[in-house]
N, C-alpha and C positions, 0 to 999 in steps of 0.2 A: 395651202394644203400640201403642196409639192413638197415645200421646205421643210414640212414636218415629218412627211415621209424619207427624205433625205437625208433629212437627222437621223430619226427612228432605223432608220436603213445603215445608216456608218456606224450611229453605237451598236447596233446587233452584229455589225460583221468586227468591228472593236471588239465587242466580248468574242464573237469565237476565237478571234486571235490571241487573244489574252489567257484564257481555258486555258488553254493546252499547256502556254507556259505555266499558267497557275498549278495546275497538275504537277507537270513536270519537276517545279519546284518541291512539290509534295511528297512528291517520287524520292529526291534527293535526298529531303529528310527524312523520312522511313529506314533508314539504317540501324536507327534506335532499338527495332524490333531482332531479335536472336533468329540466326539465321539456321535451318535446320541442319543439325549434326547426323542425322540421321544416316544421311547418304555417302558421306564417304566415310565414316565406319562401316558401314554394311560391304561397299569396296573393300576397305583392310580388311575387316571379319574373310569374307570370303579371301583372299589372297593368302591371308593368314592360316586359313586352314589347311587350303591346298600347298601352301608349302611344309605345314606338321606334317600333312600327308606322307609325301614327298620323302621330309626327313625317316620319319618310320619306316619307309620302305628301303634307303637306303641304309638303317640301321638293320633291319633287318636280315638282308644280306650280308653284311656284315658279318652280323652271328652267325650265318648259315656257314661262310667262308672258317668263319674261327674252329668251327667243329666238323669239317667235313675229314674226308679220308683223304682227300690232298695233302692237307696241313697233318695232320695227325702220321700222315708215314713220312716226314722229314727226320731227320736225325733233331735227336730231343735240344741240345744248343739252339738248331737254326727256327726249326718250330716255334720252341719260346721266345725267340726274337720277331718271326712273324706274327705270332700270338701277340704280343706288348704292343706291336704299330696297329695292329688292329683293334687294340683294346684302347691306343692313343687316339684312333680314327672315329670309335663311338664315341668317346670323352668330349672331343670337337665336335660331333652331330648332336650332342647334349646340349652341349653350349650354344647351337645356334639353333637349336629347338625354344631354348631359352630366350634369347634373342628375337625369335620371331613372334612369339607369347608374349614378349614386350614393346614391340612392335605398335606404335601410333600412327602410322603417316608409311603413306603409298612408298615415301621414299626409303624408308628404312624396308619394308619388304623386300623393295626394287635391289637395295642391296643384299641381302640374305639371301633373293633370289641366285643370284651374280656368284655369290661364296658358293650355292650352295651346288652351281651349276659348275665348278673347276675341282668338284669332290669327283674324284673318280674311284668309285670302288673296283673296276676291272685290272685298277693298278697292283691291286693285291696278287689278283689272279694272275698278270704276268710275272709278279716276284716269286712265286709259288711254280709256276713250270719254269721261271730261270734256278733257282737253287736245284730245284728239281735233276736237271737237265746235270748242273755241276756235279754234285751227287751222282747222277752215272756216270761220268766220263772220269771222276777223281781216278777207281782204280787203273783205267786205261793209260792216265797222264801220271801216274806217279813215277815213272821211269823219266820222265823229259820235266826240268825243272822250271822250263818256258812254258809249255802247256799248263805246270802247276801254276804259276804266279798270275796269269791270264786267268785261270778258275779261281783263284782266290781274290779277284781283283773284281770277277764278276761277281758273286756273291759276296761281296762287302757292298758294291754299289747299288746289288737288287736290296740288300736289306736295310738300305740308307731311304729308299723311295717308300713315297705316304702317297695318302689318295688326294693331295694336292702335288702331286711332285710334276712336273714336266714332262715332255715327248723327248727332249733330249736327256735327260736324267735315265730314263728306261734305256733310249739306244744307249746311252753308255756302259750299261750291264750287258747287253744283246750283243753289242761289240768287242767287250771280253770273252765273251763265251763263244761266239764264230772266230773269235783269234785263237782261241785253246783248240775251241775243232778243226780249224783249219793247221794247226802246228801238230794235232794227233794224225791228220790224213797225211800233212808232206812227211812226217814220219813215217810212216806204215806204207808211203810209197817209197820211200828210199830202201826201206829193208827186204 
């Protein structure tokens, strides 16, 4: 009787052994089944929106910049030249609006995120008080032909910068324009 308990006793602990691989193996092959797409679409859907968001508000700005009385009292050249890069600047937030409405996968977001995060639209706004700025001082510096070629040196460089342009791109205009103001002051201190 012992011996048959001893049996009965090894194949029952046999089978739970075996179970789990048996499982396990079952596990394995279950791949066959479609796994749900569900969820990371609903990730991009959401990402996806909050960066259309995103884009719309920085296009929207945008416009607000192209029509404000800032740009509108430049002299009519420099105006329609800031007018054009801003009108270039919604063209490209078109385009990656488009982009991001095509958008399949976390990674293409991740990058549109990335573009959409080196837009600076405040870049406008510094181009906008540098011309500005030249524009007042032109008639002060028309007498000193160094203070003129520094004003014209800065507004060629402000009107070269987009709302991807660099932090040295801008100092480069900011640094024509305090060498003009600095060459109208050691003027006007020497006379």
């Amino acid at each position: 009787m012992n011996t048959t308990r001893r049996i009965a006793a090894t194949a029952l602990a046999t089978a739970a052994l075996v179970a789990p691989a048996a499982l396990s193996a079952t596990a394995v092959a279950a791949p066959d089944k479609p796994t749900k797409p569900g969820k990371p679409a609903k990730t991009v859907k959401a990402q996806t929106k909050q960066l259309l968001k995103d884009i719309a508000g920085k296009d929207k700005r945008l416009a607000r910049l192209s029509t404000s009385n800032a740009v509108e009292s430049l002299a009519d050249d420099t105006e329609a030249a800031v007018v054009a890069n801003i009108t270039d600047a919604r063209t490209a937030l078109t385009d990656l609006g488009a982009t991001v409405e095509a958008a399949d996968s976390t990674v293409d977001t991740r990058a549109a995120r990335k573009e959409l995060r080196s837009f600076r639209v405040e870049n406008f706004r510094i181009v906008v008080n540098v011309v500005r700025k030249v524009d007042g001082l032109e008639e002060a510096a028309a007498a000193d032909p160094e203070a003129v070629t520094h004003l014209a040196a800065a507004e060629d460089a402000a009107l070269l910068i987009t709302a991807t342009s660099t932090k040295a791109d801008i100092r480069a205009a900011r640094e024509h324009l305090a060498a003009a103001q600095a060459e109208l002051e050691g003027e006007t201190e020497t006379s």
